[in-house]
C-alpha positions in Angstrom: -11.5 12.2 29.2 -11.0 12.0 25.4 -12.5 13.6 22.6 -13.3 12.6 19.1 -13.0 15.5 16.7 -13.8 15.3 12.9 -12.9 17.3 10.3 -13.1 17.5 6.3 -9.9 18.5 3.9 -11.3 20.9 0.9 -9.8 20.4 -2.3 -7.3 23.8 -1.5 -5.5 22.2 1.7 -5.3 18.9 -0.4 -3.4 21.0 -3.0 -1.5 22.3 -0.3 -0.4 18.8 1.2 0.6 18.1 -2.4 2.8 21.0 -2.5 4.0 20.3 0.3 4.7 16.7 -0.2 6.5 17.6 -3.9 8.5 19.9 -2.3 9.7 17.3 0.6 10.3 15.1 -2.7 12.3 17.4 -4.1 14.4 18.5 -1.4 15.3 14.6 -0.8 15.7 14.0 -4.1 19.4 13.0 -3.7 18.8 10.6 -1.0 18.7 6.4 -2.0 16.6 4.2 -1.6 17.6 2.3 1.6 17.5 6.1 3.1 14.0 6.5 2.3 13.1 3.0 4.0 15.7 4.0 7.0 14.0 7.2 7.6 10.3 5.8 7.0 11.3 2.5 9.4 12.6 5.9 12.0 9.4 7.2 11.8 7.6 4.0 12.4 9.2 3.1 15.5 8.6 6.8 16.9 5.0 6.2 16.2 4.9 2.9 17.9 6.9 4.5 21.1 4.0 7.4 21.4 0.9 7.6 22.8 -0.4 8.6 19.6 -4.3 8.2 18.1 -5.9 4.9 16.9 -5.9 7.1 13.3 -2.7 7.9 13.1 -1.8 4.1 14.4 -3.8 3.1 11.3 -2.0 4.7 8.7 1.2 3.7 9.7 0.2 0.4 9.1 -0.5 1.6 5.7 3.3 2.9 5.9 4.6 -0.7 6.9 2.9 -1.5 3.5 4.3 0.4 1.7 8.2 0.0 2.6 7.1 -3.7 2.4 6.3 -3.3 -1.3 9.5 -2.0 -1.9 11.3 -4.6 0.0 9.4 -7.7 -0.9 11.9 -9.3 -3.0 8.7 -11.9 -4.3 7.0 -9.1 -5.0 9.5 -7.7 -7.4 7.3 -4.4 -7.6 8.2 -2.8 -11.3 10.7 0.0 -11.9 7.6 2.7 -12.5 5.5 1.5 -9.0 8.7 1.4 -7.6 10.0 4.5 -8.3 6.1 6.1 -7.1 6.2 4.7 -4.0 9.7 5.6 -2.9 9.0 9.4 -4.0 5.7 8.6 -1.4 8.3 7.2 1.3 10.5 10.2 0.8 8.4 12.7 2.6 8.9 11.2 5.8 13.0 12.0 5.1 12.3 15.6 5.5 13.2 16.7 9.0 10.9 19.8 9.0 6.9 18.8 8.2 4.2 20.3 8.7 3.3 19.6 12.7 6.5 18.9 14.7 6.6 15.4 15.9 7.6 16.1 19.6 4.1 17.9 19.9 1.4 15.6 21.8 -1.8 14.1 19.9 -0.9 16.3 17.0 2.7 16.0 15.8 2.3 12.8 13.5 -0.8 14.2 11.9 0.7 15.6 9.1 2.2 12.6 8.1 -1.2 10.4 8.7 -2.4 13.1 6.4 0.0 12.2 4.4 0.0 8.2 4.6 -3.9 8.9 3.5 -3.1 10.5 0.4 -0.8 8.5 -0.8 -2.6 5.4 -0.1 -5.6 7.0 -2.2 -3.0 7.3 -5.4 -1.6 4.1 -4.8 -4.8 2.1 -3.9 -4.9 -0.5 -6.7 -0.7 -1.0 -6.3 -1.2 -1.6 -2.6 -4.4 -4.2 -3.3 -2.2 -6.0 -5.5 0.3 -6.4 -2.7 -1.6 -7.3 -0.1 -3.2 -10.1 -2.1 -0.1 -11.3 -3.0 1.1 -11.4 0.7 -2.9 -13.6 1.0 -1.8 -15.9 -1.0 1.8 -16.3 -0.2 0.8 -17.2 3.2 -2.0 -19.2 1.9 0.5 -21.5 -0.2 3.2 -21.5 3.0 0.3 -23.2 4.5 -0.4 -25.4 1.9 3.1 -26.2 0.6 5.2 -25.3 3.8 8.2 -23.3 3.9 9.1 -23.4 0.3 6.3 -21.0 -0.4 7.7 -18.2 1.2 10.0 -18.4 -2.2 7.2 -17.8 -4.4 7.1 -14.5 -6.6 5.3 -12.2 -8.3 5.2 -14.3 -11.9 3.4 -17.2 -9.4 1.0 -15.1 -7.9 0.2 -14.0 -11.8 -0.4 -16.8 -13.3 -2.4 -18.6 -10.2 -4.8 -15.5 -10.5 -5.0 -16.4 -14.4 -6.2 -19.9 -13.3 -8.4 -19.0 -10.9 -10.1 -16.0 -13.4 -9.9 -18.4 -16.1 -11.7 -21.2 -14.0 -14.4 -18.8 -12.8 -15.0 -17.8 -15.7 -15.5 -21.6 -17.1 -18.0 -21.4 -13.8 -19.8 -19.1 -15.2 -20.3 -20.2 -18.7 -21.9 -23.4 -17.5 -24.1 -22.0 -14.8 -25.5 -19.6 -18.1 -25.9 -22.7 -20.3 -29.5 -23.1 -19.0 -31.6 -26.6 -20.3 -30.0 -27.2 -23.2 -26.1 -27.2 -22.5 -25.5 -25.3 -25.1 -25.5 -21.4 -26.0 -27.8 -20.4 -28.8 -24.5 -18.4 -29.7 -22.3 -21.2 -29.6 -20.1 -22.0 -32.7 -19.2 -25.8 -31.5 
């Protein structure tokens, strides 16, 4: 038998994840980068071994996108981002969270909790990345294996075609009868 059970975080236990959270930050403060990945890939795989919820399951795939953003050569994701998401990455470092993990159903809530948060502040960063990895994929497909080469700087300025050409769509589909704009210079 299995039970659903919803619940709503007020803006004080929010503030208290956060604490929490900058206080994990802190205390692993001293650890590098490949640490934070190591300890984030740890928790991963402990997820993935447990008989764990479909939530929790969810934002761990959240998780996997985040240590993919800071892997991703092609992505090349900025000094500033960078720097965000590892400090995100670097709770899961701290031995001691919330809700032990070795405690069944509950012990990985904390850091779903957590996952959720972060994935709120970094919504736009991790959009960005997953329609990079869209289009990557889209142009292995097209082009083949050199594709999986592409960066960043392509995905930029394919984007700036394609806003540029919609936006040539547009102008013509507003001409109306005449093919011109009454606001039209040439």
């Amino acid at each position: 038998m299995s039970m659903e059970i919803t619940f709503e975080l007020s803006n004080e236990d929010l503030d208290y994840f956060k604490k929490v959270m900058l206080d994990a930050r802190q205390k692993t403060g001293d650890l590098d980068e490949d640490a934070v990945i190591a300890n984030a890939r740890k928790l991963l795989a402990e997820v993935w071994q447990s008989d764990t919820s479909d939530f929790i399951r969810e934002r761990m795939n959240r998780m996997e996108t985040l240590i993919g953003m800071v892997i991703d050569s092609g992505w090349g994701l900025e000094k500033d981002d960078r720097t965000r998401v590892l400090e995100a990455l670097a709770y899961f470092s701290e031995p001691e969270d919330l809700i032990p993990d070795d405690i069944p159903g509950l012990g990985f809530l904390d850091d779903a909790i957590m996952i959720e948060m972060v994935s709120r502040e970094l919504k736009h960063e991790i959009q960005a990345y997953q329609d990079f990895c869209v289009f990557r994929a889209a142009e292995s497909n097209r082009l083949g294996q050199e594709a999986l080469e592409m960066e960043r700087s392509d995905w930029l300025e394919e984007r700036r075609k394609q806003l540029h050409s919609r936006m040539r769509s547009r102008r013509s589909r507003g001409k109306g009868g005449s093919g011109k704009s009454p606001f039209s210079l040439f």
